[in-house]
N, CA, C and O of each residue as an XYZ file, in Angstrom:
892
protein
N     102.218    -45.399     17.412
C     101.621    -44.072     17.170
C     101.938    -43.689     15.721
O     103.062    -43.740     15.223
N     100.921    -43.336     15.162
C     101.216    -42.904     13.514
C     101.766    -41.911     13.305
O     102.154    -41.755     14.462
N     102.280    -40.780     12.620
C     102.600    -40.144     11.802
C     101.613    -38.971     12.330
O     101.998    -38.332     13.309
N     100.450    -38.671     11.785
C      99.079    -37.636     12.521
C      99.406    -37.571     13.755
O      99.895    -36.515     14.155
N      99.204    -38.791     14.769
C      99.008    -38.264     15.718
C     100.207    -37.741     16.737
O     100.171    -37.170     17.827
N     101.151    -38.140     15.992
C     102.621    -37.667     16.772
C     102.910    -36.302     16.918
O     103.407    -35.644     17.833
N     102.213    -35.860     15.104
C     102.354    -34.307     15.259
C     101.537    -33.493     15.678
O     101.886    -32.313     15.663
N      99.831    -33.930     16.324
C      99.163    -33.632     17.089
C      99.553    -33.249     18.327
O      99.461    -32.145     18.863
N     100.186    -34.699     18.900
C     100.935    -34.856     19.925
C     101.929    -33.664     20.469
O     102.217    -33.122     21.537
N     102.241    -33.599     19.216
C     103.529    -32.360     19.750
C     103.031    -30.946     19.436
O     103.532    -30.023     20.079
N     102.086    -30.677     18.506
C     101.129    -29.453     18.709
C     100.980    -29.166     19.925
O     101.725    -28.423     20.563
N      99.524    -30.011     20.547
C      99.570    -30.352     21.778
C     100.513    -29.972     23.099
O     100.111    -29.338     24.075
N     101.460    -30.344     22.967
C     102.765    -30.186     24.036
C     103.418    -28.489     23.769
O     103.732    -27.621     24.583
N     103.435    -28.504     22.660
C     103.590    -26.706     22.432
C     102.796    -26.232     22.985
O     103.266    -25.788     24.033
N     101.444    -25.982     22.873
C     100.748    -25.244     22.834
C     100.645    -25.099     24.437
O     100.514    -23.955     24.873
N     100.699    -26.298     25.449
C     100.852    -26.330     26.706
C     102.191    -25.739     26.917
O     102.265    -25.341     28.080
N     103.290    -25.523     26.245
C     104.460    -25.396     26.978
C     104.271    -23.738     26.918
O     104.503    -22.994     27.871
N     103.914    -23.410     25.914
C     103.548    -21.768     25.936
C     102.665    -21.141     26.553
O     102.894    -19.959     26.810
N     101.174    -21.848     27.049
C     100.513    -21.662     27.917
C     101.604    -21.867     29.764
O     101.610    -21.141     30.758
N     102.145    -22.810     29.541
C     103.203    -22.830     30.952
C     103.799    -21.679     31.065
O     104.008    -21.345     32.231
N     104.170    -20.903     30.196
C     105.552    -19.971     30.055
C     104.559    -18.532     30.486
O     104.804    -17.767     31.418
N     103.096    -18.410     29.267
C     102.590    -17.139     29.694
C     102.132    -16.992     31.160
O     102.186    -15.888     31.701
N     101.531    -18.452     32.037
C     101.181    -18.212     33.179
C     102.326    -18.044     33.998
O     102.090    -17.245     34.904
N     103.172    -18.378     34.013
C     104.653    -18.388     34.758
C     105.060    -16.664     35.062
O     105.320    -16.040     36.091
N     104.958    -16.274     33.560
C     105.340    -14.926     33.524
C     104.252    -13.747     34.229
O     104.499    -12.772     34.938
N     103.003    -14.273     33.724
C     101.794    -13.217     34.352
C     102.445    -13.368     36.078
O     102.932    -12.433     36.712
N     102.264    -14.975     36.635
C     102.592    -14.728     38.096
C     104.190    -14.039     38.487
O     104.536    -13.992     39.668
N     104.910    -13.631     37.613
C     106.109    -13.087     37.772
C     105.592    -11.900     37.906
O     105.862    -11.430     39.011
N     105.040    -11.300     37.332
C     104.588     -9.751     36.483
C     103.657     -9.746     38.254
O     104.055     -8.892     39.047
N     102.612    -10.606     38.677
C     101.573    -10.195     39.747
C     102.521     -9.764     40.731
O     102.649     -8.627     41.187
N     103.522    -11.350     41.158
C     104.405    -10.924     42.239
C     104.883     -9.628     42.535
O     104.843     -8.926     43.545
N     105.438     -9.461     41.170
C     106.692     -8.149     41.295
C     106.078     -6.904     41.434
O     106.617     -5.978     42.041
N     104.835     -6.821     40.837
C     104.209     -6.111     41.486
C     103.767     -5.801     43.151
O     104.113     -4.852     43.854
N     102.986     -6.821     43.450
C     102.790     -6.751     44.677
C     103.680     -6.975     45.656
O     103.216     -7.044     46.795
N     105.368     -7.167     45.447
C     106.696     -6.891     45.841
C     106.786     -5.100     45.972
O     107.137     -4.596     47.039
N     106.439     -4.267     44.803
C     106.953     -3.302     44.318
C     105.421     -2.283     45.526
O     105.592     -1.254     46.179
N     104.372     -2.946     45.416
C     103.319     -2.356     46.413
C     103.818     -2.219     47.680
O     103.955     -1.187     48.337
N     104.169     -3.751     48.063
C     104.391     -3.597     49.711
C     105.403     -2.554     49.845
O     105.267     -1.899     50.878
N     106.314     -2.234     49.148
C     107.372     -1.382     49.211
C     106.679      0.117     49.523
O     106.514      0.902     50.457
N     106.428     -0.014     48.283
C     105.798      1.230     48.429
C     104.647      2.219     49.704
O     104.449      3.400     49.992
N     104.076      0.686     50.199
C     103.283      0.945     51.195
C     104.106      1.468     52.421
O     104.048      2.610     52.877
N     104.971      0.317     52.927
C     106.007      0.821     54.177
C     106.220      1.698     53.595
O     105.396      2.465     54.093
N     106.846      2.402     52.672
C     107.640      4.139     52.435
C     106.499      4.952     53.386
O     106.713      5.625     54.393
N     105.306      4.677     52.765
C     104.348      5.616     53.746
C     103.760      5.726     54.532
O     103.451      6.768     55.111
N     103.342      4.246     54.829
C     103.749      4.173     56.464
C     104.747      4.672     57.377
O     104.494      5.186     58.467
N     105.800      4.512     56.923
C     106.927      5.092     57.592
C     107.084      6.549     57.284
O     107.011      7.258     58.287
N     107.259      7.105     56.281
C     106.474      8.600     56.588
C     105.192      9.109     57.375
O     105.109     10.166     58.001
N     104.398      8.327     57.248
C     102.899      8.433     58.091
C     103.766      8.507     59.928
O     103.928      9.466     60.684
N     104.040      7.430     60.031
C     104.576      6.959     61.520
C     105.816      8.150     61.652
O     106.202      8.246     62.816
N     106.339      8.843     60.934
C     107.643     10.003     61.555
C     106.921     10.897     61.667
O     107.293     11.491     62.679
N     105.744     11.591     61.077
C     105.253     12.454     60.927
C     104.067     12.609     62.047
O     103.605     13.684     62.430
N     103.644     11.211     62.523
C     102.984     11.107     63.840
C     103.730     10.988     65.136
O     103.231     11.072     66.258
N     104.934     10.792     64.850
C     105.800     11.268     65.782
C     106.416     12.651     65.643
O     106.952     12.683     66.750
N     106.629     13.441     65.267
C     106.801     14.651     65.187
C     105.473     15.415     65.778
O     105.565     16.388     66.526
N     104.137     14.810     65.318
C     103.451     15.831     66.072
C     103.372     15.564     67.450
O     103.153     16.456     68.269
N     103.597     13.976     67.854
C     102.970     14.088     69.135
C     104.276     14.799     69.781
O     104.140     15.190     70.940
N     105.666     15.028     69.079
C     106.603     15.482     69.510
C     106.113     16.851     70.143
O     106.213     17.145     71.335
N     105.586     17.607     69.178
C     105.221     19.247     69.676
C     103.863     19.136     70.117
O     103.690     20.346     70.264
N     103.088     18.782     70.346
C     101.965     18.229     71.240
C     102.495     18.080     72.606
O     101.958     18.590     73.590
N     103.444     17.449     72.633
C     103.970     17.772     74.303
C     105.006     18.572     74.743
O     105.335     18.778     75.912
N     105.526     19.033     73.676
C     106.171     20.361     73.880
C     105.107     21.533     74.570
O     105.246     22.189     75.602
N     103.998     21.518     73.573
C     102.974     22.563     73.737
C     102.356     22.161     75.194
O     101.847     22.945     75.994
N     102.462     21.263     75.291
C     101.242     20.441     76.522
C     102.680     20.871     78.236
O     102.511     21.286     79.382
N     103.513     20.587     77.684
C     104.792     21.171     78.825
C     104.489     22.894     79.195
O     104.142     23.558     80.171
N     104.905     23.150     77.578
C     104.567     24.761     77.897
C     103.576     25.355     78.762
O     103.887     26.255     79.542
N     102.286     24.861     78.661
C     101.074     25.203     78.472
C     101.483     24.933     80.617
O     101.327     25.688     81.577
N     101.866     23.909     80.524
C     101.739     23.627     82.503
C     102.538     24.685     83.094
O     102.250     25.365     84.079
N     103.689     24.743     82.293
C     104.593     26.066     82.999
C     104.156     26.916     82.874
O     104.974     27.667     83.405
N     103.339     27.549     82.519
C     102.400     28.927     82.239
C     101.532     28.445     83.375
O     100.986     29.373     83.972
N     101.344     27.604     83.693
C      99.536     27.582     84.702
C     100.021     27.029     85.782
O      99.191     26.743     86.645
N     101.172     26.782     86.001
C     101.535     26.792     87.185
C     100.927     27.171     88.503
O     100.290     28.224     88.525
N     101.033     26.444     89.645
C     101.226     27.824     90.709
C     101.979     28.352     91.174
O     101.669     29.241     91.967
N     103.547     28.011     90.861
C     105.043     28.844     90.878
C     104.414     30.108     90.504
O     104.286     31.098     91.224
N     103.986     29.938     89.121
C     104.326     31.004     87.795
C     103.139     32.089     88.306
O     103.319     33.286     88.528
N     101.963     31.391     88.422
C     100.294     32.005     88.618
C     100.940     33.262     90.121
O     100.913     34.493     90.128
N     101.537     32.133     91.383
C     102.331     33.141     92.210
C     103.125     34.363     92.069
O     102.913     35.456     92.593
N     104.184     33.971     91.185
C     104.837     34.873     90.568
C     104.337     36.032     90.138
O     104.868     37.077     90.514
N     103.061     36.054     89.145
C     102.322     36.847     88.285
C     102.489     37.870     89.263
O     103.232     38.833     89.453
N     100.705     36.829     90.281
C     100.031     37.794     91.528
C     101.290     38.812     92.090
O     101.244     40.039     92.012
N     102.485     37.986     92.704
C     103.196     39.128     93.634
C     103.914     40.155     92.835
O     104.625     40.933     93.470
N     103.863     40.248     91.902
C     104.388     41.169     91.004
C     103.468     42.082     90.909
O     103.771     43.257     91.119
N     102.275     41.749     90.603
C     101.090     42.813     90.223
C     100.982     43.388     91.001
O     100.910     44.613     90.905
N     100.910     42.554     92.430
C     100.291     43.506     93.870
C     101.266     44.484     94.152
O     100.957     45.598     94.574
N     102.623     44.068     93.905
C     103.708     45.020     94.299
C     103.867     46.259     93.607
O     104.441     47.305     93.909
N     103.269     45.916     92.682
C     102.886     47.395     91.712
C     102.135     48.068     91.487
O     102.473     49.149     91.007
N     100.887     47.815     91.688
C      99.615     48.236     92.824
C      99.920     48.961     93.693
O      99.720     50.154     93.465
N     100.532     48.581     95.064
C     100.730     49.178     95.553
C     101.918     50.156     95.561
O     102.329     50.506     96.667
N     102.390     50.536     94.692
C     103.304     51.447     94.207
C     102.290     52.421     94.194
O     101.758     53.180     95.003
N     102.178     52.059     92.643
C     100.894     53.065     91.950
C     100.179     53.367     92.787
O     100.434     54.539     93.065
N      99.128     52.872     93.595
C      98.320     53.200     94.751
C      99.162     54.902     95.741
O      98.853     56.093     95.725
N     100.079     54.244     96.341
C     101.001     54.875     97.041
C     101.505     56.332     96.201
O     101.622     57.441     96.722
N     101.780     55.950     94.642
C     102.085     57.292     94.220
C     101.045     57.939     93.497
O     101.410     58.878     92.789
N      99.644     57.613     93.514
C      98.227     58.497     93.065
C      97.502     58.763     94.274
O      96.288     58.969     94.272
N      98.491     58.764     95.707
C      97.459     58.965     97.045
C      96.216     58.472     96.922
O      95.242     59.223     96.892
N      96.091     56.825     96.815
C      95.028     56.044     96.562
C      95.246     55.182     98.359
O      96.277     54.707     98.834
N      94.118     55.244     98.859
C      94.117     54.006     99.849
C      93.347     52.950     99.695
O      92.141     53.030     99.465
N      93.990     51.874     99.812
C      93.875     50.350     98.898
C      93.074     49.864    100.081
O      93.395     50.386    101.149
N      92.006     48.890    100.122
C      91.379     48.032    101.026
C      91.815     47.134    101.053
O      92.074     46.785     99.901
N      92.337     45.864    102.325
C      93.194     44.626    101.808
C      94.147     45.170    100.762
O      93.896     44.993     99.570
N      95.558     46.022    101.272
C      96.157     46.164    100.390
C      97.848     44.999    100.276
O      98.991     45.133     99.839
N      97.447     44.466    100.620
C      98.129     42.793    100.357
C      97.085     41.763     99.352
O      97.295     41.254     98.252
N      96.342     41.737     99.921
C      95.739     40.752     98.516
C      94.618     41.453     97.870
O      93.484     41.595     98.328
N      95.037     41.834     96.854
C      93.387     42.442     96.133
C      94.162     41.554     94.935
O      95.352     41.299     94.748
N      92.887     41.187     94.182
C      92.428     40.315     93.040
C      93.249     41.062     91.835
O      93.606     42.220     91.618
N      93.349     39.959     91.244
C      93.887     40.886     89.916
C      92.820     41.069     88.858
O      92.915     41.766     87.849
N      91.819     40.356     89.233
C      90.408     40.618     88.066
C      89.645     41.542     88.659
O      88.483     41.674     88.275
N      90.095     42.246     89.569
C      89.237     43.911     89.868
C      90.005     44.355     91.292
O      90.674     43.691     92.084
N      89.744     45.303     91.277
C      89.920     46.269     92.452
C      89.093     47.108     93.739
O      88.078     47.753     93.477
N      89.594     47.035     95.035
C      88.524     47.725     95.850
C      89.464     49.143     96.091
O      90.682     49.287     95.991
N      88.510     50.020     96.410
C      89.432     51.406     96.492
C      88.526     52.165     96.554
O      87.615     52.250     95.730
N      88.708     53.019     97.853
C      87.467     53.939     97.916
C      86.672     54.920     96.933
O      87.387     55.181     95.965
N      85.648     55.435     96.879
C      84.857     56.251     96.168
C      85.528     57.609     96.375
O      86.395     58.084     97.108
N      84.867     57.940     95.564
C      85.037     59.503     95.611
C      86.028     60.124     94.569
O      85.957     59.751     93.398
N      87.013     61.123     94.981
C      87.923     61.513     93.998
C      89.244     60.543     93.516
O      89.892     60.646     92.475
N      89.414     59.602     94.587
C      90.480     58.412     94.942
C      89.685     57.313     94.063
O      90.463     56.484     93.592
N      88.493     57.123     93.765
C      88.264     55.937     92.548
C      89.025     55.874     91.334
O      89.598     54.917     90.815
N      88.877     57.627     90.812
C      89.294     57.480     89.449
C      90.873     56.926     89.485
O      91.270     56.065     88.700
N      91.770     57.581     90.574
C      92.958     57.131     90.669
C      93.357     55.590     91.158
O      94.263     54.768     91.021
N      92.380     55.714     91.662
C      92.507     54.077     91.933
C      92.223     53.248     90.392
O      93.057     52.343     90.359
N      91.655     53.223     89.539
C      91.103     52.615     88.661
C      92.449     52.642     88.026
O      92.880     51.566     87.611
N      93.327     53.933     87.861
C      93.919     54.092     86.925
C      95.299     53.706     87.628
O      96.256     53.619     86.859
N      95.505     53.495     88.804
C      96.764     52.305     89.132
C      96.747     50.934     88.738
O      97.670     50.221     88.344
N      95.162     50.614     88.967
C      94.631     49.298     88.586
C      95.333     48.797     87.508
O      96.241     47.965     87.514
N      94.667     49.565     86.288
C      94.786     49.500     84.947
C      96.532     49.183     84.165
O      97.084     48.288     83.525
N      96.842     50.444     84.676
C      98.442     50.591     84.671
C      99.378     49.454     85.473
O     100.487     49.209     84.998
N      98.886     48.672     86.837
C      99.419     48.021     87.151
C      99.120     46.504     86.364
O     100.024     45.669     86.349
N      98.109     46.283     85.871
C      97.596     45.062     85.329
C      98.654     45.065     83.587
O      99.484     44.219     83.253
N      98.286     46.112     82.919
C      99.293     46.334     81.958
C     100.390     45.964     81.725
O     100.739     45.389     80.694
N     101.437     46.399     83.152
C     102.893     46.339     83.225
C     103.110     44.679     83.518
O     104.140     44.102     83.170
N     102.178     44.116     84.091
C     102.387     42.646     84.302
C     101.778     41.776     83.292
O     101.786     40.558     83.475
N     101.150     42.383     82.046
C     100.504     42.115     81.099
C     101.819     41.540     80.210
O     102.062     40.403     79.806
N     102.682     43.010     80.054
C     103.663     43.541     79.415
C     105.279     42.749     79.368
O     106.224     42.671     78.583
N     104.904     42.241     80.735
C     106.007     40.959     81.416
C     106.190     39.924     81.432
O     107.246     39.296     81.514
N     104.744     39.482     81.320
C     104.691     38.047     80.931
C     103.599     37.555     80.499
O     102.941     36.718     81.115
N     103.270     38.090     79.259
C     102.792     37.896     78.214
C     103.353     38.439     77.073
O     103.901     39.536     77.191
N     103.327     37.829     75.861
C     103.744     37.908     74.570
C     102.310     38.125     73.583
O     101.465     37.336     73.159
N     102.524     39.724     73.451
C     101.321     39.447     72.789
C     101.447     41.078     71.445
O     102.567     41.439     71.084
N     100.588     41.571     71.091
C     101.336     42.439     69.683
C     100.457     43.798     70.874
O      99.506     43.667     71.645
N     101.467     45.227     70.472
C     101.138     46.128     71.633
C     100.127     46.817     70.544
O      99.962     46.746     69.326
N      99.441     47.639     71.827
C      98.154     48.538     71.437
C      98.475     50.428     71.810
O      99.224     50.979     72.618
N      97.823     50.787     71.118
C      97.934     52.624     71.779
C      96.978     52.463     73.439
O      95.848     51.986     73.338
N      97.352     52.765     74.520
C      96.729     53.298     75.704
C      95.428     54.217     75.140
O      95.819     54.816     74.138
N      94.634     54.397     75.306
C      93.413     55.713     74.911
C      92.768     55.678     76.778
O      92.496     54.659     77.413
N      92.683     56.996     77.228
C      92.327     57.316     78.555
C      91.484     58.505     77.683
O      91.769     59.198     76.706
N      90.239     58.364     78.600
C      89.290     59.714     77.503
C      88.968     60.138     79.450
O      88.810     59.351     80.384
N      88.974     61.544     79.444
C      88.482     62.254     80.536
C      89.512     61.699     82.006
O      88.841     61.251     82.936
N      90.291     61.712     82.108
C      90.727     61.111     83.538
C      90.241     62.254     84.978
O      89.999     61.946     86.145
N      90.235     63.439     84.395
C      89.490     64.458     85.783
C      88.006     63.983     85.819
O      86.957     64.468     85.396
N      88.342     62.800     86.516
C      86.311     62.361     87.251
C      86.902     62.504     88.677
O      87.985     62.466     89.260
N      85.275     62.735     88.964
C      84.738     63.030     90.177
C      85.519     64.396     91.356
O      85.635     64.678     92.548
N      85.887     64.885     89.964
C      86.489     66.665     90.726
C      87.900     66.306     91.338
O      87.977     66.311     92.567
N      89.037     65.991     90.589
C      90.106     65.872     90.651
C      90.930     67.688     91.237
O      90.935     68.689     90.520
N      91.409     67.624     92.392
C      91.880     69.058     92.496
C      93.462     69.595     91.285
O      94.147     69.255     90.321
N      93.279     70.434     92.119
C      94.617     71.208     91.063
C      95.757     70.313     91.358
O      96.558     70.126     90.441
N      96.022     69.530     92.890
C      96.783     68.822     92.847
C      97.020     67.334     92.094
O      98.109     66.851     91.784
N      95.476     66.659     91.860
C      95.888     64.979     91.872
C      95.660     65.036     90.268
O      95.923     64.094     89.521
N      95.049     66.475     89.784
C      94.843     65.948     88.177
C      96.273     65.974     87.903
O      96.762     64.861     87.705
N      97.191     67.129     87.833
C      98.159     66.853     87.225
C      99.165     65.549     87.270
O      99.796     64.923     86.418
N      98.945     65.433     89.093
C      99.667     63.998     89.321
C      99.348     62.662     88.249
O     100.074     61.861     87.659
N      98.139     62.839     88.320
C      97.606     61.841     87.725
C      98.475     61.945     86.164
O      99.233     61.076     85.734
N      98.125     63.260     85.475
C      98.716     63.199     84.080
C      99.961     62.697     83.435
O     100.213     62.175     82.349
N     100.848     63.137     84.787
C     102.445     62.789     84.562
C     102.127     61.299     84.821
O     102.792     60.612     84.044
N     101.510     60.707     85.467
C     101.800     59.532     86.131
C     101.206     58.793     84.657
O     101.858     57.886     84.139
N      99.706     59.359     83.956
C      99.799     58.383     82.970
C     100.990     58.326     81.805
O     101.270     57.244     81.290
N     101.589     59.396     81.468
C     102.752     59.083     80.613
C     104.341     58.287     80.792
O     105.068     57.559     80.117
N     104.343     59.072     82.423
C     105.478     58.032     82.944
C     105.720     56.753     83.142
O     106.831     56.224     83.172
N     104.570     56.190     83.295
C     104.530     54.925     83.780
C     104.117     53.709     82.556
O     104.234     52.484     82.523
N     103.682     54.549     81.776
C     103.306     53.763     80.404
C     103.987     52.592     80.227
O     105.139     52.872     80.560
N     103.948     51.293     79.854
C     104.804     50.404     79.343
C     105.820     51.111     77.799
O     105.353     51.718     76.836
N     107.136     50.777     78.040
C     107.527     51.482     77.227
C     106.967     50.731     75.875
O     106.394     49.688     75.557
N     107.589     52.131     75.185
C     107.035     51.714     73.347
C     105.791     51.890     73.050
O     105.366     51.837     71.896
N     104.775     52.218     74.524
C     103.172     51.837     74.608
C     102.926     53.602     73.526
O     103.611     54.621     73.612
N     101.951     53.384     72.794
C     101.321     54.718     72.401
C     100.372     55.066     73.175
O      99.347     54.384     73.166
N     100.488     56.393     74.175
C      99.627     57.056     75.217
C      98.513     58.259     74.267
O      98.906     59.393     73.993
N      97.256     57.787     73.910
C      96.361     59.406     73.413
C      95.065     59.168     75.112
O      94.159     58.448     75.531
N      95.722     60.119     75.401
C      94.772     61.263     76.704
C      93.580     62.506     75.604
O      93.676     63.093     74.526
N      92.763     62.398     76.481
C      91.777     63.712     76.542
C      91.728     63.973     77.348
O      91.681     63.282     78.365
N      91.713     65.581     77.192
C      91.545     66.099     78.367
C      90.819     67.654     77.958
O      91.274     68.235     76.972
N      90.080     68.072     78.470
C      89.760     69.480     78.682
C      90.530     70.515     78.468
O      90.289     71.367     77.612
N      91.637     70.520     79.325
C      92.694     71.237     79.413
C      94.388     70.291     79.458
O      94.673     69.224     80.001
N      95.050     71.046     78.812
C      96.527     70.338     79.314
C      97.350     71.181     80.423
O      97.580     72.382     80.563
N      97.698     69.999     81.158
C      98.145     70.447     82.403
C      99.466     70.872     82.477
O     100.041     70.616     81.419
N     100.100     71.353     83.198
C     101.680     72.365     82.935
C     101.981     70.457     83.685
O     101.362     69.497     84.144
N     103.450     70.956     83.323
C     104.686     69.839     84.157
C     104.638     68.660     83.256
O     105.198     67.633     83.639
N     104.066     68.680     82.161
C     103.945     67.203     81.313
C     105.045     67.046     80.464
O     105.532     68.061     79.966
N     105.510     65.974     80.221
C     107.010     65.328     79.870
C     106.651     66.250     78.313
O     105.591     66.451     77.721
N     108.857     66.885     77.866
C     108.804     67.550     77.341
C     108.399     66.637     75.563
O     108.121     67.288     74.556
N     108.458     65.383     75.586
C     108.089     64.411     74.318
C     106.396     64.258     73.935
O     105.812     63.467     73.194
N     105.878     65.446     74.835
C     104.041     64.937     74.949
C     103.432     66.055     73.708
O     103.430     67.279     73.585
N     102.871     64.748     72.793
C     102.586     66.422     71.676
C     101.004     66.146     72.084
O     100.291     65.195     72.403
N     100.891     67.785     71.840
C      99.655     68.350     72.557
C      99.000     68.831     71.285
O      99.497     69.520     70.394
N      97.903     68.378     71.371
C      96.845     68.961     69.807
C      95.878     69.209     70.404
O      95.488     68.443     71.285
N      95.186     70.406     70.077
C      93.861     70.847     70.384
C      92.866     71.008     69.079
O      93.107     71.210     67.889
N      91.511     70.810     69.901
C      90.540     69.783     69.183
C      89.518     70.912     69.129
O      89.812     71.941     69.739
N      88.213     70.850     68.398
C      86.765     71.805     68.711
C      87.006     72.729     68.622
O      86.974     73.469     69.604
N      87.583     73.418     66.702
C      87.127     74.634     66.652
C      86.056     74.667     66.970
O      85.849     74.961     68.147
N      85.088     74.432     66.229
C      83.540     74.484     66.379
C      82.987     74.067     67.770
O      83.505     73.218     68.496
N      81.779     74.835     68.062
C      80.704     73.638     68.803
C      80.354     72.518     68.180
O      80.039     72.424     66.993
N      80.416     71.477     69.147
C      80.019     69.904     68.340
C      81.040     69.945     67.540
O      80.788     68.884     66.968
N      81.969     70.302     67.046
C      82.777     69.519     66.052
C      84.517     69.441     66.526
O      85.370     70.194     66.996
N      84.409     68.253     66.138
C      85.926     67.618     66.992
C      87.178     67.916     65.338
O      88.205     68.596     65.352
N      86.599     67.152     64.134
C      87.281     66.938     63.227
C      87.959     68.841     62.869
O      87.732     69.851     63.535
N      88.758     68.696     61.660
C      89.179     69.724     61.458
C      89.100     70.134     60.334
O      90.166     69.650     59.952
N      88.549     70.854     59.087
C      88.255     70.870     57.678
C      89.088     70.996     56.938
O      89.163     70.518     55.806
N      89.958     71.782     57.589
C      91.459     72.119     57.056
C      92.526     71.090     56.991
O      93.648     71.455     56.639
N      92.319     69.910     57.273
C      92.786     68.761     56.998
C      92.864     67.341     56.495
O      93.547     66.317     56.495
N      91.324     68.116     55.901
C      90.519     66.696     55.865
C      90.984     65.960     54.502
O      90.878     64.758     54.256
N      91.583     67.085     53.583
C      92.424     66.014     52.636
C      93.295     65.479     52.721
O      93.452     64.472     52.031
N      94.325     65.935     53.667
C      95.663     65.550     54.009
C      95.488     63.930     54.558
O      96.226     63.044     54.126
N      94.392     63.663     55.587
C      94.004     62.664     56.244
C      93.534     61.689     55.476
O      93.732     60.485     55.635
N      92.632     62.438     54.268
C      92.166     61.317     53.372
C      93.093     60.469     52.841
O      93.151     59.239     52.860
N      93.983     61.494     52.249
C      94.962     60.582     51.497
C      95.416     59.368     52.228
O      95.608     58.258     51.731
N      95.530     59.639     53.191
C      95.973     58.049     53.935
C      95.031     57.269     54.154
O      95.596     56.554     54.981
N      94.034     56.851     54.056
C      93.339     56.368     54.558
C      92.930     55.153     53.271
O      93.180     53.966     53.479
N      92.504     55.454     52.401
C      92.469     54.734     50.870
C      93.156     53.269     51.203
O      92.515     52.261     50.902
N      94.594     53.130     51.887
C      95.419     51.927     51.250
C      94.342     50.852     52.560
O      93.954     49.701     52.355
N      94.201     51.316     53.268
C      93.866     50.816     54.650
C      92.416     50.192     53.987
O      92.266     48.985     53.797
N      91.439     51.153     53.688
C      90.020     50.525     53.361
C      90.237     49.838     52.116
O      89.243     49.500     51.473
N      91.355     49.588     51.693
C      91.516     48.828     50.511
C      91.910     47.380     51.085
O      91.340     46.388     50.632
N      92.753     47.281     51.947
C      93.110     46.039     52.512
C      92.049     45.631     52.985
O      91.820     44.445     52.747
N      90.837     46.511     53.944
C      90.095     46.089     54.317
C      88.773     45.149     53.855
O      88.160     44.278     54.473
N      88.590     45.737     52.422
C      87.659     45.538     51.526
C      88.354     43.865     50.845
O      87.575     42.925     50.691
N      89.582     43.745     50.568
C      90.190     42.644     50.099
C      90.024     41.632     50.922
O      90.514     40.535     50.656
């Protein structure tokens, strides 16, 4: 071999040994990468997979809950509670109950006449208090507009009146109308009277006082 071609020769062999070295390194560089991927992948998989266990965790928490509520222990429970208070109420608005062991809790039978309205309004009051017991839910004001239907005497209106404040679920906000306010009503009952005017309920003499409050409210509302 001459002289030329030796140092060809070894050109040659360089130029391959550095081509060896850059491919060597690129597949170092691919690996470590796709070392550094798979890694990365399980991390989130495995976050993915805790986080799908956590929900199905409260998924059957909720799915447990949800049976103990719909029970027929619980559904039992409800009913004999309601009826037992029904017939309280019934008993103390001189209401006579039809089937007064099982009446429905999605309505009521109870004779006509002056005994409807009181009947309606044990109903109501009894469905409430078992509302109030076992259910969790955010409370409301009571509103009863007119309770003297169908010619309530001097005796059952007033009964009736005490009976709607007494029996209220506590904490409940009670607003009654009424025509007249009846004597014997609990000494905490504030009494406002309404209609200076014919036709007019509002009051003029207040109407700024009222305004002022009202602004923050139609402002939230509008937002």
């Amino acid at each position: 071999m001459d002289e030329e071609t030796g140092v060809t020769s070894r050109r040659i062999e360089h130029i391959l040994a550095v081509e060896r070295a850059a491919l060597s390194f690129n597949d170092v560089v691919i690996a470590a990468g796709k070392t550094e991927a798979a890694k990365i992948l399980r991390s989130s998989l495995g976050e993915k997979a805790a986080d799908a266990a956590d929900v199905r965790q409260r998924v059957d928490k909720h799915r447990d809950t949800m049976t103990s509520l719909t029970s027929a222990k619980r559904s039992g429970e409800i009913l004999k509670f309601y009826r037992a208070l029904l017939a309280k109420y019934a008993f103390d608005l001189d209401v006579a109950l039809e089937q007064d062991g099982a009446q429905s809790i999605h309505r009521i039978q109870a004779a006509r006449g002056s005994e409807g309205p009181r009947g309606l309004l044990a109903y109501y009051y009894a469905f409430l208090q078992t509302r109030f017991k076992y259910a969790i839910a955010t409370a409301f004001p009571i509103v009863i507009d007119a309770p003297n239907q169908q010619g309530q005497d001097a005796v059952h209106l007033p009964q009736m009146l005490k009976f709607i404040f007494a029996q209220a679920p506590a904490d409940a906000q009670v607003i009654v109308a009424v025509e007249e306010a009846s004597q014997g009503l609990p000494a905490d009952v504030d009494i406002r009277s309404y209609g200076v005017q014919r036709r007019q309920v509002l009051r003029e003499a207040e109407f700024d006082e009222v305004n002022e409050r009202f602004p923050v409210y139609i402002r939230k509302l509008i937002l």
